[in-house]
C-alpha positions as CSV (number, residue, x, y, z in Angstrom):
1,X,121.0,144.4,60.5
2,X,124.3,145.3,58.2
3,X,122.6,148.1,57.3
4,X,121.8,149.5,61.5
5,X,125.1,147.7,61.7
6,X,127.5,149.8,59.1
7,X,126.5,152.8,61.8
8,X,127.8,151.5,65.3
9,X,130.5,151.4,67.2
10,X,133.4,150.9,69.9
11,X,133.2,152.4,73.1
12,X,135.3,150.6,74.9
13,X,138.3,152.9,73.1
14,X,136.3,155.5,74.3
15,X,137.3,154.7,77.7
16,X,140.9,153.6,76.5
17,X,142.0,155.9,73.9
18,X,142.2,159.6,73.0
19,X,139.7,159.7,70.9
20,X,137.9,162.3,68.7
21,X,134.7,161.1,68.2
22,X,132.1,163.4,69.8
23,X,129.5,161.6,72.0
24,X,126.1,163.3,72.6
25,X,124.0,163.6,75.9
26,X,122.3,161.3,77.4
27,X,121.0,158.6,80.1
28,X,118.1,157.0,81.5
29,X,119.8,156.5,84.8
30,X,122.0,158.4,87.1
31,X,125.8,156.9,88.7
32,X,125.8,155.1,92.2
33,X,128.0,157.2,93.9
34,X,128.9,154.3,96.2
35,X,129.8,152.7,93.1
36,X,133.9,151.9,93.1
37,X,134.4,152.5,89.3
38,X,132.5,156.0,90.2
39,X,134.4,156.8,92.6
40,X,137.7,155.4,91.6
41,X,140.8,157.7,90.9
42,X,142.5,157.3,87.8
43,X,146.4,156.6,88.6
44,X,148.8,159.4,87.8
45,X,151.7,157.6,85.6
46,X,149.4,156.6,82.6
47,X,150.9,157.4,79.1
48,X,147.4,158.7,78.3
49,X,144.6,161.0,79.6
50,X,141.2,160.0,78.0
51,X,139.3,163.1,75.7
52,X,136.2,161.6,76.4
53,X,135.9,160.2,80.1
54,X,138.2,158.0,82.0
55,X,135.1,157.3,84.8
56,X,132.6,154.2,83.9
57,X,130.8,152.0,85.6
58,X,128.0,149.7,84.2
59,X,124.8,151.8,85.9
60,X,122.6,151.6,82.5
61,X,118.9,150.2,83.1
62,X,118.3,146.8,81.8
63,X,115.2,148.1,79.9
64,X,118.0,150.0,78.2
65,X,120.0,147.2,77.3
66,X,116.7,145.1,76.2
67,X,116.2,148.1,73.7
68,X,119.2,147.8,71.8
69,X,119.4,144.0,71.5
70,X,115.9,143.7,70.6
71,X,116.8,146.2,67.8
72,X,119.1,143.5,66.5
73,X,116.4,141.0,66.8
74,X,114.3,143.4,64.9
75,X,117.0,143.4,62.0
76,X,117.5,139.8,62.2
77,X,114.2,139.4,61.5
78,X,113.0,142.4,59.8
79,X,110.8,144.3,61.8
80,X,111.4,147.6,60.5
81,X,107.8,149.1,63.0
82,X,109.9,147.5,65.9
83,X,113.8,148.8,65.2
84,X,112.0,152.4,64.3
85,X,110.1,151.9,67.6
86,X,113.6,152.3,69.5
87,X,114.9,154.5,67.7
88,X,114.6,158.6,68.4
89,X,112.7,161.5,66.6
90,X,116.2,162.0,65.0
91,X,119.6,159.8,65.2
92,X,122.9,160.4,64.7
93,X,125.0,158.0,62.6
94,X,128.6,157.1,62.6
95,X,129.0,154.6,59.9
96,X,132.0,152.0,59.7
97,X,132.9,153.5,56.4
98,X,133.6,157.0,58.0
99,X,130.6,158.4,56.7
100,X,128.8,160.6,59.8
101,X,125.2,162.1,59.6
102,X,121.9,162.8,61.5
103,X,119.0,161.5,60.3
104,X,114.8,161.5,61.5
105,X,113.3,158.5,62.4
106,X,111.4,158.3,58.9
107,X,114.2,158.8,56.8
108,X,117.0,156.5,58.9
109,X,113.6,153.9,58.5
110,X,113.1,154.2,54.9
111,X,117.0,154.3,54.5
112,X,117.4,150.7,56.4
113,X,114.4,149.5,55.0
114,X,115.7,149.8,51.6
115,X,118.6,148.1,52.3
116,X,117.2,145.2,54.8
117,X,114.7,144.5,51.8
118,X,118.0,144.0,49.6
119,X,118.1,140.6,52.1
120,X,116.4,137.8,51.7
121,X,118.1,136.8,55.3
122,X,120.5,138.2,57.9
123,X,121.5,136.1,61.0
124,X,123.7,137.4,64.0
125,X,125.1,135.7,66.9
126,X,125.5,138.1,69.4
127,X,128.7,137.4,71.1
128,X,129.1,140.2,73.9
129,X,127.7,143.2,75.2
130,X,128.6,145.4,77.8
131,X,126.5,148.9,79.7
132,X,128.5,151.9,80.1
133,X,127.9,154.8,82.1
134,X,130.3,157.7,82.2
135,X,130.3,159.0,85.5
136,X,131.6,162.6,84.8
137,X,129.9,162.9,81.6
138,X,126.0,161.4,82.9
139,X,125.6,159.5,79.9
140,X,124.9,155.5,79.0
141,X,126.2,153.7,76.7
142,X,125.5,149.8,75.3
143,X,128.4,148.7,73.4
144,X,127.8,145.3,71.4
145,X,130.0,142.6,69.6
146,X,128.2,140.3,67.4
147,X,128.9,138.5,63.9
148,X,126.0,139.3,61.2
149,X,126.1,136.7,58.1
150,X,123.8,138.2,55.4
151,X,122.0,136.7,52.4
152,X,121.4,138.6,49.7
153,X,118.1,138.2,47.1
154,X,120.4,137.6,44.5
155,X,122.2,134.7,46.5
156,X,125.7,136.8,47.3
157,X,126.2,135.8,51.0
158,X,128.3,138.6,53.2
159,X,129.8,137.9,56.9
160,X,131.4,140.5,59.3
161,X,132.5,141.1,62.8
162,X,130.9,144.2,64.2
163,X,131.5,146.3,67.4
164,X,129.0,149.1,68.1
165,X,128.1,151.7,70.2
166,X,124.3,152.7,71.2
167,X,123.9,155.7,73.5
168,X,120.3,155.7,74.6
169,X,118.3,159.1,76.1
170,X,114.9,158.3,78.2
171,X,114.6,154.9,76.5
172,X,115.5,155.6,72.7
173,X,118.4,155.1,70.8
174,X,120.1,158.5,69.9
175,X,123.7,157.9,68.6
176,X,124.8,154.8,67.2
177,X,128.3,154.4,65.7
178,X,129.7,151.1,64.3
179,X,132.7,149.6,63.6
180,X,133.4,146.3,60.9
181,X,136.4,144.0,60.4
182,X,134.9,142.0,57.2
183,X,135.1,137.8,57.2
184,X,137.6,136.5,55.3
């Protein structure tokens, strides 16, 4: 999934930082207003004032959040019909080397399938994942942590930590942005 994987990533800063990276539209669920994150006011002596959206609470569907880890699954084990299946007519891409484009469906597919057939196997252990709804902004978020050891064909063996975002619109994935800190 190294390949899906060098295109996600951390949302969490998007919350905690000022940060630049544009975030598209979406959600498959609407905020609980009785919600207390919703409805919370953000305290006035903060060093910072977030760019994005300072207003979350975790109001993402589950069918959501079984989307995007099933997409990992579908890496893991390389069901490319199955990761293509969640994905959008077209996807935009942040990749962890900076690189930032949108691609269709077909061509993100051929693209990963390419590289995923450069595997002979890639195992993740997912270690965290958390939904994300941004209140004032209407749009969900699944943010993942998760180590990915791959195997190459050629025997070279490769092993990161990851941290991604996936922002999902009526059940597909529609941004994904990723962020890597290689294994030493």
């Amino acid at each position: 999934m190294k390949g899906l994987f060098v295109f996600c990533g951390l949302a969490v800063l998007l919350s905690a930082c000022n940060n630049d990276t544009k975030v598209k539209a979406s959600t498959t669920t609407s905020p609980d207003s009785t919600n207390s994150a919703a409805t919370a006011t953000v305290p006035a002596d903060l060093p910072y004032t977030a760019s994005y959206s300072s207003q979350w609470n975790n109001n993402v569907s589950d069918a959501d959040l079984k989307t995007v880890l099933m997409t990992y699954k579908d890496w893991e084990m390389n069901n490319m019909k199955g990761l293509g299946s969640a994905m959008a007519d077209s996807v935009e891409i942040d990749m962890a080397n900076g690189e930032h484009f949108k691609k269709t469906n077909a061509d993100l597919m051929k693209m990963w399938s390419t590289y995923r057939d450069s595997l002979s196997s890639a195992k993740i252990k997912m270690v965290a994942w958390d939904k994300m709804y941004s209140t004032d902004k209407k749009e969900g978020y699944v943010v993942t942590w998760y180590d990915e050891t791959d195997t190459y064909k050629n025997g070279k063996v490769d092993s990161a930590s990851y941290h991604d975002i996936n922002q999902l619109k009526d059940g597909k994935i529609v941004w994904f942005a990723q962020y890597k800190r290689p294994k030493k």
